[in-house]
N, C-alpha and C positions, 0 to 999 in steps of 0.2 A: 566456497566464498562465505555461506553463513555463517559457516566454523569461525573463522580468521576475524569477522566481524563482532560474531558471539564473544569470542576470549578477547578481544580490545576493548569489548564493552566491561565486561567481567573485569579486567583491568585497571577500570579507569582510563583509560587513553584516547574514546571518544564520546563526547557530549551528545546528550540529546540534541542540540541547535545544531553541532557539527552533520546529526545523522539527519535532520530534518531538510536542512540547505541541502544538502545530496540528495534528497528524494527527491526532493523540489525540483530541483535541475532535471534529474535523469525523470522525473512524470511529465517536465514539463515538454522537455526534447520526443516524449511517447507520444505525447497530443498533437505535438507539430508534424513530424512522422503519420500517426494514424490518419491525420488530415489529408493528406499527401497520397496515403497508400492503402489506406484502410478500405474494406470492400462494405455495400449493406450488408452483406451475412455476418460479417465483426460488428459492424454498430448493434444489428438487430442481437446479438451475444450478448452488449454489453446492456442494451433493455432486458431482455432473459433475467441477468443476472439482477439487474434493479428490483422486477418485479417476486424476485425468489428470496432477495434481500426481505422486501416490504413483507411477504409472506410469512418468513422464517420467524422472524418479526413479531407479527400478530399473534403466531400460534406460541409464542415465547419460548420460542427453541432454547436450549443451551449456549452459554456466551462460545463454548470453545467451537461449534458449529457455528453459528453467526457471525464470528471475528473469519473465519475461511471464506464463508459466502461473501462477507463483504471485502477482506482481500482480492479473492478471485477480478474483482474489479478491474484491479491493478491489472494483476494478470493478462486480462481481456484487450485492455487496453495498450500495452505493451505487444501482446502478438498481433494487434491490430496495423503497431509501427511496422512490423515485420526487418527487426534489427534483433536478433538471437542474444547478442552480447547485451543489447539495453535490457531484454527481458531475463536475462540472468540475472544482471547486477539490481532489476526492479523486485524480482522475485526474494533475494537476500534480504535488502532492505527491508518488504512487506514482512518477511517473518521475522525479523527481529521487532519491528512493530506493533506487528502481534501478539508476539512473548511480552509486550510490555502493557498492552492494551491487556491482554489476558490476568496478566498476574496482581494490575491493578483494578480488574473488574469496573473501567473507568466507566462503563454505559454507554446510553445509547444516542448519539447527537440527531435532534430533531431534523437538524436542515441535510440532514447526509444524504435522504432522495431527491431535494430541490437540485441541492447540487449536481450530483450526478445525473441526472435527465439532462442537466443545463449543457454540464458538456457532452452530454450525446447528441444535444442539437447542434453545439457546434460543430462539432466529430461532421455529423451527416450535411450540414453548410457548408462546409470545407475553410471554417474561419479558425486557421490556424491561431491567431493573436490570441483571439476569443477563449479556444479553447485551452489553451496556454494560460491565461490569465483564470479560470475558473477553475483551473488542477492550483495554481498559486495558492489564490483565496483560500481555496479549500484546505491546502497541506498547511496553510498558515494557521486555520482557525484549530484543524486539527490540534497539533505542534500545543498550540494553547488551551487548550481541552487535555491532553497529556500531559504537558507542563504543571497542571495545577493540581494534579492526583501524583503525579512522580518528581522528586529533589530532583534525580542523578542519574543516570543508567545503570553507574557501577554499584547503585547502593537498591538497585530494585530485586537482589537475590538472583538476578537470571545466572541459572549456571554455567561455565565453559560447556562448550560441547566436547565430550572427548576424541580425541585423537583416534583415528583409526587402527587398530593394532593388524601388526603384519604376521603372516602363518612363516613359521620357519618353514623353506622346501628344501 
């Protein structure tokens, strides 16, 4: 899936707005879900992962380890829904966002812990809206934080992924 994503991006054939409204939807549908079905040992995960973020952080780790630790978010949050197909199609999107977060070394957004704690309070309230609305905010201010460091997709250099090549047997 990231392939197919990757080379439309490379193409020209989908926008950054186009890839962001889809994130949107499918984190926002993860939060609603995780609400729903998420256990504390997933919430307590996605603290873990905040507090390794803030860490990674301080110690001024590498952006290409910091853009994973902060993805993994995603991640957490998605197996939280416990919907395989949403955590695929979340995982796709997270790396193409990160090949673009990466390759523009866009930085580090101050409010990214506010946020995230925020929705883990909802996560653990069970306030579905809540946390739905604070994955929004969030992918919105994102969306606009990468917008202002990237034109285009297709003109950020991300290469095709190549095609898998097959063994003659």
């Amino acid at each position: 899936m990231t392939q197919s994503i990757s080379d439309l991006i490379f193409l020209g054939a989908i926008s950054l707005d186009q890839l962001t409204e889809t994130r949107i939807g499918l984190l926002r549908q993860a939060a609603e879900l995780a609400c729903q079905r998420g256990s504390e040992a997933e919430f307590d995960a996605l603290d873990a992962n905040i507090e390794e973020m803030i860490e990674a952080h301080q110690l001024g780790i590498a952006d290409d380890i910091l853009i994973i630790i902060i993805q993994r978010f995603y991640q957490l949050l998605s197996q939280a829904a416990h919907n395989e197909v949403l955590t695929m199609m979340i995982s796709a999107l997270s790396g193409v966002i990160a090949q673009v977060l990466l390759k523009h070394r866009v930085g580090w957004m101050e409010e990214l812990i506010d946020v995230r704690q925020r929705i883990v309070q909802k996560l653990r309230a069970r306030d579905s809206a809540g946390a739905a609305s604070e994955v929004t905010e969030h992918l919105e201010a994102l969306h606009a934080f990468v917008a202002e460091h990237a034109q285009s997709l297709h003109t950020l250099g991300i290469d095709p992924v190549p095609a898998p090549t097959r063994s003659a047997a």
